[in-house]
N, C-alpha and C positions, 0 to 999 in steps of 0.2 A: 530420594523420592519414597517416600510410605506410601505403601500398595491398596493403603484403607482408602487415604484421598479417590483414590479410583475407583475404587471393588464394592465399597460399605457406604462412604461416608455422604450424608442427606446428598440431594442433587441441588439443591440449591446450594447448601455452602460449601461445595466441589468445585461447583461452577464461578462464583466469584472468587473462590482461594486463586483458579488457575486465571480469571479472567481479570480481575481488577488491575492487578500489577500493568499489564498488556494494554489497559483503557487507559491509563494514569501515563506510561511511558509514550502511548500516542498523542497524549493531551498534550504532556510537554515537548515532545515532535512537534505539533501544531504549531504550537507557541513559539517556538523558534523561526519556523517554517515565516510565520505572520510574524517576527522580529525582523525577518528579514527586509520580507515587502515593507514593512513599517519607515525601517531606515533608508532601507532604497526610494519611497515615495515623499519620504521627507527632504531630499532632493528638490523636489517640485519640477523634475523633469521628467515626462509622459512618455519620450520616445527610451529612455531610459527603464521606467517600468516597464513598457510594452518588450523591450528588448530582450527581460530577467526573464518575463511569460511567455515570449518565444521558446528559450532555453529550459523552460523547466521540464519539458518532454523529457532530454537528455537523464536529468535527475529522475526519474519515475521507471526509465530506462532500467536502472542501473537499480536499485530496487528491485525489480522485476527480475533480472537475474538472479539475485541476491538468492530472491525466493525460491528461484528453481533449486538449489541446491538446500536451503531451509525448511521452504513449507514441506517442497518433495521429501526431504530427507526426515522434517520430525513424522511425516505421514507414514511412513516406512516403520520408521524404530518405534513410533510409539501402538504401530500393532505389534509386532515383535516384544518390546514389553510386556504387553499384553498375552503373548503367548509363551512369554519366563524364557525367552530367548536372548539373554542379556550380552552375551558377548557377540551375538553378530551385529544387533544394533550398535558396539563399538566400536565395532571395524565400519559399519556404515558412516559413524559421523566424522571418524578420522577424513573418508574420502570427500565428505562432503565440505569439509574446513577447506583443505587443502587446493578441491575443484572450484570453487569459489574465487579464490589467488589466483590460477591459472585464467579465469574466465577474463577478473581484471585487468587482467597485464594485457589480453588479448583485446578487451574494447579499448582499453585507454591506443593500442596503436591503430586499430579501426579508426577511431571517432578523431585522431589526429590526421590520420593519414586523406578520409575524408571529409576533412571540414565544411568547405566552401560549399562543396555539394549541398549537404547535411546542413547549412545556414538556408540556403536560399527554401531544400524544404519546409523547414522550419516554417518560413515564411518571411524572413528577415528582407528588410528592404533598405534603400539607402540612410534612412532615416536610424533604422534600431541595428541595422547591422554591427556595426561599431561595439554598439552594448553587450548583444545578444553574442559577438563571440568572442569577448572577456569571460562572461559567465561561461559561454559553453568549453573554451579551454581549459580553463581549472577545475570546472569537473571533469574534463576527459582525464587531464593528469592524477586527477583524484579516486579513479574508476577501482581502483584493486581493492583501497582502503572502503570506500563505501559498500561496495557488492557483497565484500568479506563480513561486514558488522552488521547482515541481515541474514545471517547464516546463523552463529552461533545463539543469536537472541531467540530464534526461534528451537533451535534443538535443546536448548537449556527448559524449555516446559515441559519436552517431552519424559524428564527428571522429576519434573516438581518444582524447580529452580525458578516461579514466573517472577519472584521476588530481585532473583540475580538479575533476570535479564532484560527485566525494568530497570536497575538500576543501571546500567550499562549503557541505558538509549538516555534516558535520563543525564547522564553523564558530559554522553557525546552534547546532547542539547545543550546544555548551560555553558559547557565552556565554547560551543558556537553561540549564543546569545551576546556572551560578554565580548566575543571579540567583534560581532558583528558591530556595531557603532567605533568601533576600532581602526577596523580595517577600510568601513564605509566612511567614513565622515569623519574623522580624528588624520586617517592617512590619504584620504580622498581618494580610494581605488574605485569604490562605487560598486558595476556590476560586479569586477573581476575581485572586490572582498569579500562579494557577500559569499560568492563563491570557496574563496581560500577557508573564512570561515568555517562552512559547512565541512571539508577537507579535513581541517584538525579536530573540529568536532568528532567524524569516521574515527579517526587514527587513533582519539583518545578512548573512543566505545572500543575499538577491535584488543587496545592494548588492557583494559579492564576485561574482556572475555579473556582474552590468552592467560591472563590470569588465576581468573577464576576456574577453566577446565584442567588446568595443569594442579592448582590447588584444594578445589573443593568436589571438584566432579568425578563420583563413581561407578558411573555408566556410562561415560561420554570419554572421548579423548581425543586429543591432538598430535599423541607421538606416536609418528608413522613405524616404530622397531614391530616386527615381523607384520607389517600390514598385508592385507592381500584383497580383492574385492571381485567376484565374476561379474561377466558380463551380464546375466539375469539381473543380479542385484544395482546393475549401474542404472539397467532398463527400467526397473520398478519407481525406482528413486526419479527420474526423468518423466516413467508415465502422468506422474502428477504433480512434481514438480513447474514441467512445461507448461501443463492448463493453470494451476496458479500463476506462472510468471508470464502467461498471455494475458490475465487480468490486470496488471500494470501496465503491459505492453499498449493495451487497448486503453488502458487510461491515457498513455501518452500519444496515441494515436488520435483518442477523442479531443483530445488540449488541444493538441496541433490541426484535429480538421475542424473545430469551434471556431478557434484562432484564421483558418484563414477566409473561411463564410463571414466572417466577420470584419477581415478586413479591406471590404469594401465598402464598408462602413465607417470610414476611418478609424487612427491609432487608438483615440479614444475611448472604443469601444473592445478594442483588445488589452488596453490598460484596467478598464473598468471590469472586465470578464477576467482576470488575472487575478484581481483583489478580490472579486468574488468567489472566482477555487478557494482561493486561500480561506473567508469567511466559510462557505461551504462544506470544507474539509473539515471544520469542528463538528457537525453531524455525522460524516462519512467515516470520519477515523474512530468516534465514537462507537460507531454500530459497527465495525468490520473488528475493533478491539476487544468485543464483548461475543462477537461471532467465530471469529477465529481463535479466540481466547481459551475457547473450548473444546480445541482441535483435540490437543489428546486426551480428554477426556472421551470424545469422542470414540478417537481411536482405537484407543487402549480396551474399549470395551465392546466395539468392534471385533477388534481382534480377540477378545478373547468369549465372543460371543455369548456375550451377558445383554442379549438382547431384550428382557424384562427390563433393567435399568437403560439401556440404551433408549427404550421410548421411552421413557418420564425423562432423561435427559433432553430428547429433542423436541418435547412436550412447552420443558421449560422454558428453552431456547427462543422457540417462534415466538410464545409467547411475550415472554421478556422484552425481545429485541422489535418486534410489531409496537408493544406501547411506548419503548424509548423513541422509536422514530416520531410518531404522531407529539409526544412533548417536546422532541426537537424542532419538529416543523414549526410548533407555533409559535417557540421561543426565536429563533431567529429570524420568521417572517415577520413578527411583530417588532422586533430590535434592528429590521434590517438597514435603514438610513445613520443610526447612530452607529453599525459594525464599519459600513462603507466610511464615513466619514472620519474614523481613528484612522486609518488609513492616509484618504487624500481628500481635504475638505473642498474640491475643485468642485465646484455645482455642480457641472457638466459630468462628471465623474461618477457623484452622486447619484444622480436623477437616471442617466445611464445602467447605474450597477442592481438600484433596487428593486427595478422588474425582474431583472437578470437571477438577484438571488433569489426571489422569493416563489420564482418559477422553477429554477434548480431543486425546490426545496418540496415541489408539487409532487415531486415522484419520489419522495424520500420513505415513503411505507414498501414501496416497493422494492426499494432498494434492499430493506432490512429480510426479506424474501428472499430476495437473490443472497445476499452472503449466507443465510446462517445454510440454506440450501448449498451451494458451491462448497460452503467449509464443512458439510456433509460430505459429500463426493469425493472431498480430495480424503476428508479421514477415513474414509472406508475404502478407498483405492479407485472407485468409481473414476478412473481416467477420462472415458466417453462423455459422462454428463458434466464433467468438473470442466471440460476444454468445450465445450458447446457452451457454455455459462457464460466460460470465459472471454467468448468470441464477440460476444453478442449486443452487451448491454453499453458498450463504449465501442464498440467495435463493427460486426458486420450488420444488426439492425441498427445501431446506431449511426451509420454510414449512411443508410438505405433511408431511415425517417428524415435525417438531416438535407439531404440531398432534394426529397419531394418535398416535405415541409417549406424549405426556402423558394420552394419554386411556388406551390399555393399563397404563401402568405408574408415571402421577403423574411426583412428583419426579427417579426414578432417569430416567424414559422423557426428562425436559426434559433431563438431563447428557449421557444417550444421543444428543442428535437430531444431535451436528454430526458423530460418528465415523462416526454411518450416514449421513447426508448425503454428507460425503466420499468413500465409500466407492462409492455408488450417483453419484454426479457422476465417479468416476474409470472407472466403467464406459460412461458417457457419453462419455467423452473418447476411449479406445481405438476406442467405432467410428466416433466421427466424423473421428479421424485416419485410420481404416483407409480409408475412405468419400473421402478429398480426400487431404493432405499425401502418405499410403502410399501412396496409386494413382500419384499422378503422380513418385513417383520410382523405381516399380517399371513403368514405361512410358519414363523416360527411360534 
């Protein structure tokens, strides 16, 4: 890592050196993600689909954790950087490699142990059950390899490595691409491929990282000889760790209470809101790659409180990521019948999915609000505003809108609840930034 990139160099080309890599590896995340649904709805079987979108909580799950010990952990070392602390941030990310594996082994025999349970949450019914727990077995078995391969991609920026740890997700992607049509439709497993897939995808990212920190990394490491870690340092790493990995949590939370407001509506319309995540997530992954992309840059300067450049950093940020959202809105509000349809050319699926997306897509300014705020919080250690963030916009307002929404206006109120969500969590963010991050750089 050159300490320029942080300390000296423009904020603009700081900002995409550390963030592009991070947009680029979630794009093709995307793409695999939508290779999936693609071969699974070329199928032409609905309860099929609806069964994968059942199961994809599971998936988002397990991310989530990931995070806790990744985002936590590069939050951590890349203040410490910042304050020429370099060997404790080594010992830090030893613990966080390592707590990662343990986490794994521990959900994969949770999510076995209680499956049936965990289906019928889900929502799964006679119809998708079947599906949905092919899929959700092979990612329980998959659980140590996935959660571990969102650890080191993120501690590797806190280096300067965003190049490595693109490559890496990258990786995992394509040789899940190729096998998906493989495993789906060549061997006819269906959900339980697309699944296996994603599996060896993880294992092939985890074994490119073990690689590369044993080889190229000299601030980072994975060999536990005379390790040691206090309990403070486990806490810190956890303080914000957790409120990031309650942001996935609540994304899997929101899939699954979308998914079951929905499904009284029939399968239909939980197939067609499945394909829609999926097209939807090319704006979200966009704006959360270019928002968290900048984590330590953030950080680092946090930490070493260079709060002159720390606001034209965050100057940059809102700004940036405020006009990407508004050109994303309009590009896939206006493409949105021809996205749905690469998918499943079903009318019905169609005609279903395009209000679906283009109302998802109504609360996308706001969205970019919420992250580059949240990926403040967590980089400056803001535990409090970072886990209130995290609660909120897929989770306890998004609960609370969904809930009255469907009661005022049915069907239209369930499409409606995430843009007013978003919208009322983006209002949250501004005065909890005004409240903490704006005070103390309008005092410095």
């Amino acid at each position: 890592m050159e300490n320029e990139l942080f300390e000296s160099a423009p904020v603009h080309k700081a900002y995409f050196k550390l963030a592009l890599p991070v947009v680029f590896g979630m794009v093709v995340s995307l793409v695999y993600n939508m290779v999936d649904t693609y071969f699974i709805a070329r199928t032409g079987n609905t309860d099929l689909v609806a069964g994968v979108s059942l199961g994809a909580p599971v998936f988002t799950l397990m991310i989530a954790l990931g995070d806790i010990f990744g985002l936590g952990g590069s939050s951590v070392i890349s203040r410490l950087f910042g304050q020429k602390k370099e060997a404790e941030g080594k010992r830090l990310s030893i613990f966080c490699f390592y707590a990662a594996i343990l986490c794994g082994i521990i959900v994969t025999a949770a999510l076995l142990l209680f499956r049936q349970p965990m289906l019928r949450l889900l929502g799964a019914d006679s119809h998708t059950e079947v599906y949905a727990s092919q899929y959700y077995t092979f990612l329980a078995l998959g659980a140590p390899f996935i959660i571990l391969s969102f650890t080191p991609s993120n501690l590797l920026r806190t280096e300067g490595f965003a190049n490595a740890s693109m490559a890496g997700t990258v990786l995992g992607a394509v040789v899940n691409m190729v096998l998906d049509p493989v495993f789906i439709s060549v061997l006819g497993l269906g959900a339980a491929g697309a699944a296996i897939a994603t599996v060896i995808g993880n294992i092939c990212t985890d074994l490119y990282f073990v690689w590369f920190l044993l080889g190229k990394s000299k601030r980072l490491s994975i060999i536990p000889k005379g390790f040691f870690i206090s309990f403070p340092e486990i806490g810190e790493i956890l303080a914000i760790g957790i409120p990031a990995s309650v942001t996935n949590l609540m994304q899997s939370f929101g899939i699954a209470l979308m998914n079951r407001f929905l499904l009284p509506y029939g399968n239909e319309q939980v197939a067609a809101m499945g394909i829609v995540m999926k097209v939807n997530m090319i704006a979200v992954l966009v704006l959360v790659g270019f928002a968290f992309g900048a984590q330590p840059l953030v950080g680092y300067n946090y930490g070493a409180e260079n709060y002159r450049r720390l606001k034209g950093i965050l100057r940059f940020c809102y700004g940036f990521e405020c006009g990407l959202a508004v050109i994303l809105v309009c590009v896939l509000s206006l493409a949105a019948p021809s996205l749905i349809r690469m998918f499943m050319k079903d009318t019905v699926i169609v005609e279903t999915g395009v209000p679906m997306l283009r109302m998802q897509q109504a609360g996308m300014l706001f969205v970019a609000v919420v992250l580059v705020t949240t990926c403040t919080f967590q980089s400056a250690g803001k535990a409090w505003g970072a886990f209130l963030l995290s609660v909120s916009r897929q989770g306890v307002i998004f609960a609370a809108v969904i809930v009255t929404s469907s009661r005022l206006a049915g069907y239209t109120g369930v499409i409606c609840s995430q843009a007013v969500s978003d919208m009322l969590t983006a209002l949250l963010a501004i005065w909890l930034y005004g409240r903490s991050i704006g005070r103390e750089l309008k005092i410095s």
